[in-house]
C-alpha positions, 0 to 999 in steps of 0.5 A, a space after each residue: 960312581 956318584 956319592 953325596 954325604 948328608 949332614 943334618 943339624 938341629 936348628 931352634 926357631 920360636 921353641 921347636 927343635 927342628 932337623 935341617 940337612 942338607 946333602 953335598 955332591 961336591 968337595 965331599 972331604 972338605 965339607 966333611 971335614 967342616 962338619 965333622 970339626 963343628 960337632 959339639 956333643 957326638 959324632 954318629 956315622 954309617 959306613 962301609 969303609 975308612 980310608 981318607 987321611 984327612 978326616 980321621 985327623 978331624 975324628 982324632 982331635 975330636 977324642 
């Protein structure tokens, strides 16, 4: 099975606002977790199901 988070984040050059993301293959928790604990103002997600007790730690320090 293959499996890819993808992570998208604003990014200001010269007074546009624009969307840059960028997809992960590897090390999916840990470059979750990373993102997940840079968030500043909200946290949106689409998934089938939660079972990684790493980042729900990240999810609960965030509220």
């Amino acid at each position: 099975m293959s499996m890819c988070v993808m992570w998208a984040e604003p990014v200001h050059k010269q007074s546009k606002s624009i969307l840059m993301t960028q997809a992960y293959f590897n090390n999916l928790a840990d470059q979750l977790c990373f993102q997940l604990s840079k968030a500043k103002n909200n946290i949106s997600a689409a998934v089938c199901w939660f079972s990684h007790a790493n980042i729900f730690d990240v999810l609960k320090k965030k509220f």
